[in-house]
MARTI-309210 format. One record per residue (C-alpha): x, z, y. Coordinates in steps of 0.25 Angstrom, whole numbers, plus 5000, padded with zeros to 4 digits. Each point is the difference from the previous one (the first is absolute). Layout:
XZY...
! end
This chain:
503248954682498549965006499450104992500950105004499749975013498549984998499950144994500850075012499049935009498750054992500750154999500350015017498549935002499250094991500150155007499349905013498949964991499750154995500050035013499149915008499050044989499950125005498750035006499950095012499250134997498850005008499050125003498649985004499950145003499550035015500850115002501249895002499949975016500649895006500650015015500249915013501049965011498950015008498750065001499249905013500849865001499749965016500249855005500350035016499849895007499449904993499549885007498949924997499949904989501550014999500750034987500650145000501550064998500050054984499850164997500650034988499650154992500750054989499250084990500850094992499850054984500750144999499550034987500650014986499049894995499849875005498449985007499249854999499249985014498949944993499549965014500549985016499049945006499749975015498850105003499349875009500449904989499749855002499850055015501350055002500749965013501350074993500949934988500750084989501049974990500250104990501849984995499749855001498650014993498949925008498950055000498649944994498949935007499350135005501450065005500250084986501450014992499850074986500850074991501350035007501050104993500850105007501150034991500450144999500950055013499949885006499349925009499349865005499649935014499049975007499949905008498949985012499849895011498650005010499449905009499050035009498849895006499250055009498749925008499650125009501149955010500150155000501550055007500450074989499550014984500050114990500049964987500150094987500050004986500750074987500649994989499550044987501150074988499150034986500650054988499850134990498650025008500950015014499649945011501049995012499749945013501249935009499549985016500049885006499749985016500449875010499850015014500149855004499749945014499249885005501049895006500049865006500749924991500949895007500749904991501049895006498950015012500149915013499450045014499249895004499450075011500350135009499650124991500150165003500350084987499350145003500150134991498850004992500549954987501549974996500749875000500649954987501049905003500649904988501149885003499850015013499250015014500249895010499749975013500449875006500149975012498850015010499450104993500150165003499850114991499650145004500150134994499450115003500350155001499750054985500349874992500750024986500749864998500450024982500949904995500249974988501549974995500649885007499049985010500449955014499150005013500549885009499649995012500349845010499050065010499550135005500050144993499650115007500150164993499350105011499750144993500050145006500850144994498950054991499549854995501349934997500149854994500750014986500949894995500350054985500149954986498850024990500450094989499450145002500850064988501350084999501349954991500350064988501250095004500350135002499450015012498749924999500449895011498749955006500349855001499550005014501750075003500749894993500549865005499649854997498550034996499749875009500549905009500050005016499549975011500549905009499849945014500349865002499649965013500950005009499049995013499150124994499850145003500150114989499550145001500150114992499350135004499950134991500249904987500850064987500749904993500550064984500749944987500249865005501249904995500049985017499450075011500049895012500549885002500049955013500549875004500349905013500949915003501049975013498949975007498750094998500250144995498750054993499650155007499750104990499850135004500150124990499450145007499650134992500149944986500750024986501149914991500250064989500849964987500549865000500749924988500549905013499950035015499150095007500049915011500749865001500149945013500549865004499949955014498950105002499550095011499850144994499450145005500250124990499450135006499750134995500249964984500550014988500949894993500650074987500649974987500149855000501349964992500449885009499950065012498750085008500249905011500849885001500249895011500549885003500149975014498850015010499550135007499650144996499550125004500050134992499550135005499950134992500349954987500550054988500849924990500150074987500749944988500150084987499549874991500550064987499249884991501349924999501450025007500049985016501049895007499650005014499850065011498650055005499949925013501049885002499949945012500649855001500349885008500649904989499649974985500949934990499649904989500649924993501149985009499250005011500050085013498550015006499850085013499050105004500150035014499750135004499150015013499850154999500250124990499650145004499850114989499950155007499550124996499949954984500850064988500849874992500450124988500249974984500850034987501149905005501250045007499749905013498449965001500449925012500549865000500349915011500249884997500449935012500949885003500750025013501350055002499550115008498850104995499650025012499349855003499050014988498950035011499850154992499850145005499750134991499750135007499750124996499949974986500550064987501049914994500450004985501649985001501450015008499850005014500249885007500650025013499449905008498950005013499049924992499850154993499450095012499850164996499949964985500450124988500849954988499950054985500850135000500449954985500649885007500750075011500450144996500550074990498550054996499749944988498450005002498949965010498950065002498949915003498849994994498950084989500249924988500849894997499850014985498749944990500450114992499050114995498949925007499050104996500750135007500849925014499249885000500549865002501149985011499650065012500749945013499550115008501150085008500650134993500050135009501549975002500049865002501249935008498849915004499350125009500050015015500949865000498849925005500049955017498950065005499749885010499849924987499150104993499150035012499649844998499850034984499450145002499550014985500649994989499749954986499250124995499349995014500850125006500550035012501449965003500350065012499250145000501650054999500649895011500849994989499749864991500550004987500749854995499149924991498649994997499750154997500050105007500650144995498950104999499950154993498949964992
! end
């Protein structure tokens, strides 16, 4: 019986040996051509002595006959400032891999990585190499090309005195920025502040952000390339590519002025207490693509005018108790990243924890010609606890509401979803509400369709205070202000 089972084991085994002794038929014939995925490989942006995102290549053997690369090379060898790794092969001394086969109809990767050092202090870096494909007498070049910029690097970094970050170079921020108490931090018009995944700035003393239309400060994660989906997703769209900033001192005044703020887990956090509300004011800037809040206020005096709070899945702007003003603010909130709970603005006077019931007086809340819109039913939450509505200190006029109506005297001249309130099924609103198709609509765009509900909905009194809109434009020319932060216009 073991032999029996012995020779049943050699007979099923034996056809697998023949075959993994067959050898693959290769031509050294140059007519045989191999083909790429790719004929230039760019690394856009790059920056400076900081490891790149991998580029992968596929190089394709549609011949009858398998082909041996005798050589791929690095044309700059030893000197390269690229890395190659050839279907897992690494790659000699002088940056050479020999004697890879390309089976016939098949095909291998190729895998390549740059970092760019730099000690001109030049801006921005070009740097470019190739590389090299020998075999049958062919020689076939692959483009490389990084375009990397110079930048300030800034790990775990404490403000020991005042300090104004200009525009000239980039500021690469890793663990976190913090300014204690004391000290004041300045940004001026131009600064790109980069930071890296999980980086905080945290701020006990002062932070000022004062930048005009065509020279805005940019908050933003530091990835430069695009996700590997259909649709190329820059990174710079997507949520959680760093931390926050928060504003800790409740005694301090906090100014945001033509500032964009992109791909944070949190946009701001503002915090006070009973006692001192921090004053943060938010004019002519961008939030855009929270994984948290936009903006979270607690015991906070805020000022949002002429902006744009968008895509935040916790909420665009959330507070607890203090005072706020909002003028001429859209509130968009499509966040399609992960599924949306709550509302885009929630406005509250109590929290619950644990069992717990804290209150947040609020002193004042006025929101008037804004948008509050979004992909929920209701994008307006009002969360206030007091038998009566009417004694949570809030007015909303003219503004564009996301919901059924509420019939109360705290809503002056407001408009109400159509979806919500009619037997229409649709509102019409804005551009694009879609990352879809990036490449032909673009990312969201919260600028006003032609037949927006949001159009001529604005009080001109307010407008004539606030007489340009985000873009800079006129919103009065017509004497008829449109709701939000944009102003409709034919082109």
């Amino acid at each position: 019986m073991k032999f029996f089972k012995v020779f049943i084991f050699i007979v099923i085994l034996t056809p697998f040996l023949f075959v993994g002794c067959i050898q693959e038929n290769i031509s050294f014939d140059s007519k045989y051509h191999l083909s790429f995925s790719c004929d230039t490989v760019l690394f856009d942006t790059l920056l400076v002595d900081q490891l790149s995102p991998t580029k992968r290549v596929k190089i394709y053997n549609d011949n009858k006959f398998a082909i041996n690369i005798s050589s791929i090379k690095l044309s700059t060898g030893a000197n390269s400032l690229f890395r190659i790794n050839v279907d897992g092969c690494y790659p000699s001394e002088n940056n050479e891999v020999n004697d890879i086969v390309v089976k016939a109809n098949d095909s291998i990767f190729i895998f390549i990585e740059a970092t760019v050092s730099d000690t001109s202090n030049n801006r921005n870096i070009v740097v470019t190499d190739s590389i090299l494909f020998c075999y049958n007498g062919n020689v076939d070049k692959l483009q490389l090309c990084a375009v990397a910029k110079n930048v300030i690097v800034l790990n775990k970094y404490v403000l020991t005195e005042n300090q104004v970050w200009d525009a000239k170079l980039p500021y690469l921020v890793f663990g976190y920025i913090y300014v204690p108490e004391g000290k004041k931090l300045t940004i001026s018009r131009g600064a790109q502040i980069l930071l890296h995944s999980g980086a905080n700035i945290i701020v006990d003393g002062e932070l000022s952000c004062e930048a005009t239309f065509d020279a805005p400060i940019i908050f933003r994660g530091d990835r430069f390339d695009a996700v590997n989906d259909v649709d190329g997703t820059p990174y710079f769209f997507l949520p959680n590519q760093w931390g926050g900033i928060y504003l800790q001192n409740p005694q301090n005044n906090y100014n945001f002025n033509f500032v964009k703020i992109y791909g944070m887990s949190i946009g701001i956090v503002a915090l006070g207490t009973d006692r001192y509300f921090p004053k943060i004011k938010i004019f002519n800037s961008v939030i855009q693509t929270s994984g948290n809040y936009g903006i979270y206020a607690q015991n906070s005096d805020v000022s949002i005018v002429n902006s744009e709070i968008s895509n935040c899945l916790s909420g665009c702007f959330v507070a607890y108790g203090g005072r706020c003003r909002v003028v001429h603010t859209t509130f968009a909130n499509y966040y399609k990243f992960s599924s949306r709970k709550l509302e885009s603005v929630r406005i509250s006077n109590y929290a619950v924890q644990n069992g717990y019931k804290y209150l947040f007086p609020i002193d004042n809340c006025v929101i008037e010609n804004s948008i509050i819109f979004g992909s929920l039913p209701e994008e307006l939450k009002l969360d206030l606890d007091t038998l009566s509505i009417n004694s949570g200190n809030c007015l909303f006029s003219h503004t564009l509401i996301k919901g059924k109506l509420i019939d109360n005297d705290m809503f002056y001249n407001c408009r109400w979803a159509k979806s919500q309130n009619s037997n229409l099924s649709y509102d019409t609103i804005f551009i694009n509400t879609s990352i879809q198709d990036i490449s032909q609509s673009g990312y969201y765009n919260f600028r006003l369709d032609s037949a927006s509900y949001a159009r001529g909905g604005a009080a001109i009194s307010v407008s004539q205070i606030f007489p340009l809109d985000l873009d800079m434009k006129s919103r009065t020319s017509d004497r008829y202000p449109d709701m939000g932060c944009y102003e409709w216009r034919l082109n």
